[in-house]
C-alpha positions as CSV (number, residue, x, y, z in Angstrom):
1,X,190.6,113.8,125.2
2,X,188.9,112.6,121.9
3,X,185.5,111.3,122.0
4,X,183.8,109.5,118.9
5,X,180.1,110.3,119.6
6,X,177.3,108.2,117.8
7,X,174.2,108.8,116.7
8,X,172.2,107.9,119.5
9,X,174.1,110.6,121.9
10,X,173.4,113.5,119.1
11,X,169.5,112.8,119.2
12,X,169.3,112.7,122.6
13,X,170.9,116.4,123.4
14,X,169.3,118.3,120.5
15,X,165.6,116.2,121.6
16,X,166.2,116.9,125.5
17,X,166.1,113.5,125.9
18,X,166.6,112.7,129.6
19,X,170.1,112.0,129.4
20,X,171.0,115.6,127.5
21,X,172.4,116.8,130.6
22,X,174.6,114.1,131.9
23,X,175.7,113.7,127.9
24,X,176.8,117.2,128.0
25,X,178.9,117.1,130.7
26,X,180.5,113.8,129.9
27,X,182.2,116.3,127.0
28,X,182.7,119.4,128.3
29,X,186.7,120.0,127.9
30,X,186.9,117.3,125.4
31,X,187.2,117.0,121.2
32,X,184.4,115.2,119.5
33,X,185.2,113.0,116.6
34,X,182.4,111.3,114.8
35,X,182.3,109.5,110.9
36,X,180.8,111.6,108.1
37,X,177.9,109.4,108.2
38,X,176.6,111.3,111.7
39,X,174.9,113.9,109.3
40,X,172.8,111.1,106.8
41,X,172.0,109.5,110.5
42,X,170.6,112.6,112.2
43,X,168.3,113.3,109.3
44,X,167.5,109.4,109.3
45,X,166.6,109.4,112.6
46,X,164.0,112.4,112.5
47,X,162.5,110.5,109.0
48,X,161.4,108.0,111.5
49,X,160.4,110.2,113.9
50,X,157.9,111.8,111.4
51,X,156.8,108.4,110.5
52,X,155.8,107.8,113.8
53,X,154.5,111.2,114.3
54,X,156.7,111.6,117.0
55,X,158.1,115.1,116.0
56,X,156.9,118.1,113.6
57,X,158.5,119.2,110.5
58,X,159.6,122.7,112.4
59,X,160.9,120.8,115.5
60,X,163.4,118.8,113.6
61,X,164.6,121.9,111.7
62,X,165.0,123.5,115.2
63,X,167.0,120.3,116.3
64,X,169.1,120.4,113.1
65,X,170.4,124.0,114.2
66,X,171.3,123.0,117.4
67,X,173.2,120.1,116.1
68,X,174.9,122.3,113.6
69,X,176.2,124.0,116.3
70,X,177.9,121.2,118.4
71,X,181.7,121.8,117.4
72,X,182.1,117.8,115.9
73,X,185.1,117.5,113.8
74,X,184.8,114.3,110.9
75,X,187.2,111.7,111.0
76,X,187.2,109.8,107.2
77,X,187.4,106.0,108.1
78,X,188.5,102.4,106.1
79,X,185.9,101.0,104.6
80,X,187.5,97.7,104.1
81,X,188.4,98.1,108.4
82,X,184.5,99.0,108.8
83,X,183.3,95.5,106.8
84,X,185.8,93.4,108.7
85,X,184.2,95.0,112.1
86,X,180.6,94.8,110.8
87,X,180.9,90.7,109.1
88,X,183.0,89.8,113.0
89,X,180.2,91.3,114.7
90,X,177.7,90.7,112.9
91,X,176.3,94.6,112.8
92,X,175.3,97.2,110.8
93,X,177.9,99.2,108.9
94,X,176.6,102.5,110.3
95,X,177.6,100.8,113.6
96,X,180.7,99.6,112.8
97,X,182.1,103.3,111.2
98,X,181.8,104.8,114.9
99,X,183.7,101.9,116.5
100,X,186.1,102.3,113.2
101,X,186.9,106.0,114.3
102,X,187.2,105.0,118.0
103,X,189.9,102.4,116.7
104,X,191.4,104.9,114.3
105,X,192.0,107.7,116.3
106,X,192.4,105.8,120.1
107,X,189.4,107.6,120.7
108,X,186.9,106.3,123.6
109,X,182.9,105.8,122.6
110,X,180.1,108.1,123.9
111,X,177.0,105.9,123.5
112,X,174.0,105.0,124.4
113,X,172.8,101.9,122.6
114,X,174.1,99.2,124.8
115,X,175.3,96.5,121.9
116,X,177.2,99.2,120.5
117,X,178.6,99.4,124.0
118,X,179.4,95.9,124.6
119,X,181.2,95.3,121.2
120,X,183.5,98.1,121.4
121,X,184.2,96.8,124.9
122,X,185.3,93.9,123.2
123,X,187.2,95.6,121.0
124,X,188.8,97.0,123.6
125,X,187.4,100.7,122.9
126,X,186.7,102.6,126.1
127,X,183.8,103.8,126.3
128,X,181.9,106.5,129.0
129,X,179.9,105.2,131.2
130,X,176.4,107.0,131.5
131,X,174.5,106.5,134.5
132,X,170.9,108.4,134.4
């Protein structure tokens, strides 16, 4: 089974967010997929945490390698498919590229930001459900 996994899944398992081991076993036996952008999002994510001074310099480089390890394979996506889904739903283009690899490649959405959720619902994306 192909799973796109976003950006908020990612930062959750290599932080030890609360979710990390319910996330993990959603996937075990299972392909991820993910748009190239995943990498620019990871290191955007720890920029605001440092902002914030939410993490340290070394901790994100530890989080990195773990996150280099997870076996994610890159899909390339349509732009011009990712504008159409971001202007209809009125969202991001980061956004819209993991709902544009879900379409692509019939793939269902591991997620845990809840709008990203309920538009690939819409667009009639599975997605998993996490519960904790």
């Amino acid at each position: 089974m192909l799973i796109v996994v976003d950006t908020s899944v990612i930062i959750a398992v290599i932080t030890n967010e609360k979710h990390k081991n319910e996330l993990i076993e959603q996937t075990i036996g299972t392909n991820l997929i993910s748009p190239p952008s995943l990498h620019w999002e990871i290191c955007h994510a720890f920029s605001a945490m440092f902002k914030r001074n939410k993490i340290t310099l070394n901790q994100a480089k530890s989080a990195i390698n773990y996150y280099l390890k997870i076996p994610i394979r890159f899909i390339d996506i349509d732009l011009k498919n990712v504008l159409n889904i971001s202007k209809e739903n009125n969202i991001y283009a980061y956004d819209a590229y993991f709902l544009e690899c879900a379409i692509k490649q019939k793939a269902k959405l591991l997620t845990l930001d809840n709008n990203l959720k309920s538009i690939a619902e819409k667009l009639n994306i599975k997605t998993i459900e996490v519960t904790s």
